[in-house]
C-alpha positions as a printed Julia matrix, in Angstrom:
256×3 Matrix{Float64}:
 -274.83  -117.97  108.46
 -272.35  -119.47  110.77
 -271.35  -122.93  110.21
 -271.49  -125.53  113.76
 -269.06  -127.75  113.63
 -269.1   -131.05  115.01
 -266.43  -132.3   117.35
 -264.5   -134.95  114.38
 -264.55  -131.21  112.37
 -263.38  -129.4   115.77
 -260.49  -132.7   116.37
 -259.41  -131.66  112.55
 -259.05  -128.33  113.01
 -257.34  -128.52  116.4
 -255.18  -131.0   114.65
 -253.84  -128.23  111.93
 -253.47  -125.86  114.97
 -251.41  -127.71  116.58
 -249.12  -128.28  113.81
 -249.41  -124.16  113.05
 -248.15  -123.74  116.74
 -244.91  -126.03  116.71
 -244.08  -124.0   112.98
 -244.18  -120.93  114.94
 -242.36  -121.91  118.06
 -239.54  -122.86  115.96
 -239.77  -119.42  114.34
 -237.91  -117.67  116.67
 -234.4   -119.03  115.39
 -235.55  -118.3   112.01
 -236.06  -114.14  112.75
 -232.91  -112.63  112.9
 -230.7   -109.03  111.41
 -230.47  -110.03  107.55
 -233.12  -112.36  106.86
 -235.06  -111.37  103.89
 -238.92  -111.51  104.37
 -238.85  -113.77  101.76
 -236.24  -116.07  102.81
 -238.49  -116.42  105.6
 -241.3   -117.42  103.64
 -239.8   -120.04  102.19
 -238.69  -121.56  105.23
 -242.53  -121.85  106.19
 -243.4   -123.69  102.98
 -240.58  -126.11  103.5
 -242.24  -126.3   108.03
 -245.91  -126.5   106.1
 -244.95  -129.46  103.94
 -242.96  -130.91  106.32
 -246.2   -131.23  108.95
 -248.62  -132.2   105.93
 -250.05  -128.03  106.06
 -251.38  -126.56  102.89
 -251.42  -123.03  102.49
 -254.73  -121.09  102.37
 -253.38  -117.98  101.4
 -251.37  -119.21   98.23
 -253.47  -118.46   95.44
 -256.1   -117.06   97.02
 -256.8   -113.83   94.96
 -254.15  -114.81   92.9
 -251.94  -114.23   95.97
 -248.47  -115.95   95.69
 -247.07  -116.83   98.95
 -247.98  -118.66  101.89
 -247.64  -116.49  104.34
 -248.59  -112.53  105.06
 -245.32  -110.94  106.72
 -245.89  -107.72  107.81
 -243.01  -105.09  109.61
 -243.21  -101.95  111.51
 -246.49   -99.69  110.11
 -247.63  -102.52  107.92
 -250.49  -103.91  109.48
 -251.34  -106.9   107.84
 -251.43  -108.97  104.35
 -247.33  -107.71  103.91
 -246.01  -109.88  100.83
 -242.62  -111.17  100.9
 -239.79  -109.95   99.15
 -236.04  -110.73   98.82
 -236.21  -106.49   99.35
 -237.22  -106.27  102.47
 -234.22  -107.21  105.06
 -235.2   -107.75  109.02
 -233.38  -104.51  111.01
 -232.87  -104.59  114.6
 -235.43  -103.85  116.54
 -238.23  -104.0   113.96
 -241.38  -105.38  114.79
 -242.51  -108.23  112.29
 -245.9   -110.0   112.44
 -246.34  -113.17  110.69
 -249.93  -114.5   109.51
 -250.54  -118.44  108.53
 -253.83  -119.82  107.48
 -253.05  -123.59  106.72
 -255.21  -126.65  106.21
 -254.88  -130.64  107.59
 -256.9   -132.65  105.5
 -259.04  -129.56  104.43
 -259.45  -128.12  107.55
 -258.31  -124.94  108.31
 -256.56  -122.71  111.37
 -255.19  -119.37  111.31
 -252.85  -117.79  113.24
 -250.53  -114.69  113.59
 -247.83  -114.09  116.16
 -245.54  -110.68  116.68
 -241.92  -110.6   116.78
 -239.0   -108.76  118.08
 -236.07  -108.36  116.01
 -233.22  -108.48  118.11
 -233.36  -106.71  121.49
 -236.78  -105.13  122.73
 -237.11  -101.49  123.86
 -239.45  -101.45  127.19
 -242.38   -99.15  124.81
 -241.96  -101.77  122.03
 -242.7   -104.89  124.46
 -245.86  -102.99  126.2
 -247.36  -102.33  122.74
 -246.81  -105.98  121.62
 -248.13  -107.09  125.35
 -251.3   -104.88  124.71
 -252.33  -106.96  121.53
 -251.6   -110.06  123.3
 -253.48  -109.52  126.26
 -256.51  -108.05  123.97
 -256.46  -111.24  122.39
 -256.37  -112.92  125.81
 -259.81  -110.83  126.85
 -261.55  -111.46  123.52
 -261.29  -115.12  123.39
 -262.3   -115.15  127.53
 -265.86  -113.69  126.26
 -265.84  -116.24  123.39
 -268.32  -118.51  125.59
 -271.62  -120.48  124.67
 -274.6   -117.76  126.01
 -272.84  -114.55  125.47
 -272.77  -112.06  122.07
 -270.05  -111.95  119.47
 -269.93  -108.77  120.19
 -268.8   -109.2   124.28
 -265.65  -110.36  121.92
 -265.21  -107.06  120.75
 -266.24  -105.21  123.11
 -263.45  -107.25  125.74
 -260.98  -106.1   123.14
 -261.4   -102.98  122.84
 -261.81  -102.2   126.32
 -258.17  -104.09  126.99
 -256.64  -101.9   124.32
 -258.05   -98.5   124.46
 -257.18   -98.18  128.69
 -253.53   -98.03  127.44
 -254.38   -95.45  124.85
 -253.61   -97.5   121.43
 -255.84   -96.99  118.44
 -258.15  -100.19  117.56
 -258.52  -100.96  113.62
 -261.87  -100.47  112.32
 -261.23  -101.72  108.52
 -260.78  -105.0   108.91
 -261.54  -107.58  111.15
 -261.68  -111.37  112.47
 -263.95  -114.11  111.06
 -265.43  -117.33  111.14
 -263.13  -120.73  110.14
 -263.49  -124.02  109.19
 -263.22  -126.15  106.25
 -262.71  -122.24  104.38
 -259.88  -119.89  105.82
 -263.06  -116.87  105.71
 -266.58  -117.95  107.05
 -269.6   -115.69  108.65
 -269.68  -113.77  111.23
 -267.03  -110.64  111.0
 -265.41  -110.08  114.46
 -264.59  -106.69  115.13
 -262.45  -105.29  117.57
 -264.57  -102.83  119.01
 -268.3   -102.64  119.43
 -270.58  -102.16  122.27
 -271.29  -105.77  124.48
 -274.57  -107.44  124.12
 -275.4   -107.15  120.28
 -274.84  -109.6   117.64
 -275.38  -113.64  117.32
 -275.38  -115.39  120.87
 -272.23  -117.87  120.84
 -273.25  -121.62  120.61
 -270.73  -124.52  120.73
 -269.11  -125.05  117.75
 -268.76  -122.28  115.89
 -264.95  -121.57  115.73
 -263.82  -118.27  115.02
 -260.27  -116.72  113.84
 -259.73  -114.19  116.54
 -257.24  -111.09  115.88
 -256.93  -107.75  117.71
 -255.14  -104.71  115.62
 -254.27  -101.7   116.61
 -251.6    -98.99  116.29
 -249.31   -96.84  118.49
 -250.94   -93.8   116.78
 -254.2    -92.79  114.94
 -256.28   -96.16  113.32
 -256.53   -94.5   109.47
 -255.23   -97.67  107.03
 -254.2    -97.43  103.5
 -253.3   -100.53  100.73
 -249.9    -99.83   98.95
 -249.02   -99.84   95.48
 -248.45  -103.48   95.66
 -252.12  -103.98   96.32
 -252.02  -106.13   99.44
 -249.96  -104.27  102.29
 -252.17  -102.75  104.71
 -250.02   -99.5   106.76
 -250.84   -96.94  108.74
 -251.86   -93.61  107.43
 -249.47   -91.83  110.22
 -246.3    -94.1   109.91
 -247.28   -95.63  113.26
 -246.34   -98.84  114.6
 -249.42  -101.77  114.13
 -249.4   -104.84  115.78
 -251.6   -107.73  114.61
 -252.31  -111.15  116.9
 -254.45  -113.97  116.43
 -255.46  -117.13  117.35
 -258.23  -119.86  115.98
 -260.62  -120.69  118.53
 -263.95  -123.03  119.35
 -266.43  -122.31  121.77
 -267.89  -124.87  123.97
 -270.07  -125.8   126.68
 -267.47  -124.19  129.36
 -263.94  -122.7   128.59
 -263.15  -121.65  124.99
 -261.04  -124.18  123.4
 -257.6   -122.23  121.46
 -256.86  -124.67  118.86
 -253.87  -122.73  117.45
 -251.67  -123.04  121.26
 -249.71  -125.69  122.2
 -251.48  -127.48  125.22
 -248.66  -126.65  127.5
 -248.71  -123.23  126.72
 -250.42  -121.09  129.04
 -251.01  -117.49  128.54
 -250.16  -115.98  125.31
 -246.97  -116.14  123.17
């Protein structure tokens, strides 16, 4: 069943977005050669505490961190570790689910380490724009699936691979609700879109062939090939007219 929310539920959650996006625009001094993945963690539990965030992924599962950080193949869920030092030019993706007041928003953003190579920077533009054409379809009237569908189209015209194991979801006052939002599908099927429901919206894909695996540790998602993923994602609310992108900064325009 998917869950309406009201617009004082909608304020909350756009509230916790908000918050989510200033963390990560301050990020980008953080990432740098030599940072540990886990030194990097724990500056987002001091940002969380310091904006009044809980974690949603701390102890969920018995998971022990509050944030996934994924590099290179790793797709998603990556778990921190004073191991794992940032390189040049590795590509890092960061995932956040934090509540205000018990309302959740979940976000992921991609980044650079040092200087970008052109082929890098397309991939990483691919998944944002993805993202951009998903939440577009996310409008009161159409199917969930015109969300995936939009997706997938964006993605597979530059020839990346679209992950079929896992996908987006439904949010609110949990990080997971109904429905699942896939990244590929054919338009037209599914729930029509009603204001209200507010869905966590992430395109994934790889450089080469979409095949997944968990490591050893249980949580890191990678690529079967070795290939570069990228993972992006934004928490969203449909309306009566444009999509509303709680996790975005109101000045910021486009994707980041």
């Amino acid at each position: 069943m998917i869950i309406i929310k009201d617009s004082f539920s909608i304020d909350k959650m756009k509230r916790a977005g908000q918050a989510l996006a200033t963390i990560f625009s301050s990020m980008v001094n953080v990432i740098r050669p030599g940072v540990t993945t886990l030194e990097l963690n724990s500056w987002i539990v001091r940002e969380l505490q310091a904006n009044g965030l809980e974690s949603q992924s701390k102890g969920y599962m018995e998971y022990k961190y509050s944030s996934c950080i994924s590099l290179n193949d790793e797709l998603v869920h990556g778990v921190p570790s004073a191991e794992r030092i940032l390189n040049e030019g590795e590509l890092i993706k960061v995932d956040i689910c934090a509540a205000l007041d018990g309302y959740c928003a979940d976000m992921t953003r991609m980044f650079i380490v040092g200087q970008p190579t052109d082929s890098l920077s397309h991939f990483v533009d691919v998944a944002c724009q993805a993202l951009n054409k998903g939440i577009e379809k996310a409008r009161a009237g159409n199917h969930l699936s015109d969300i995936s569908a939009a997706i997938q189209q964006e993605v597979e015209r530059h020839g990346f691979g679209i992950i079929r194991d896992f996908a987006g979801h439904g949010i609110g006052c949990s990080m997971h609700e109904d429905p699942k939002i896939f990244n590929y599908g054919e338009p037209g099927k599914g729930p029509i879109l009603q204001p209200g429901m507010t869905f966590a919206i992430e395109p994934m894909i790889t450089i080469g062939h979409y095949d997944v695996y968990i490591a050893d540790d249980g949580w890191t998602v990678k690529t079967v090939d070795g290939s570069l993923a990228a993972h992006i994602e934004d928490t969203i609310a449909v309306t009566d007219g444009d999509p509303i992108v709680l996790t975005r900064i109101s000045k910021e325009s486009g994707q980041s």
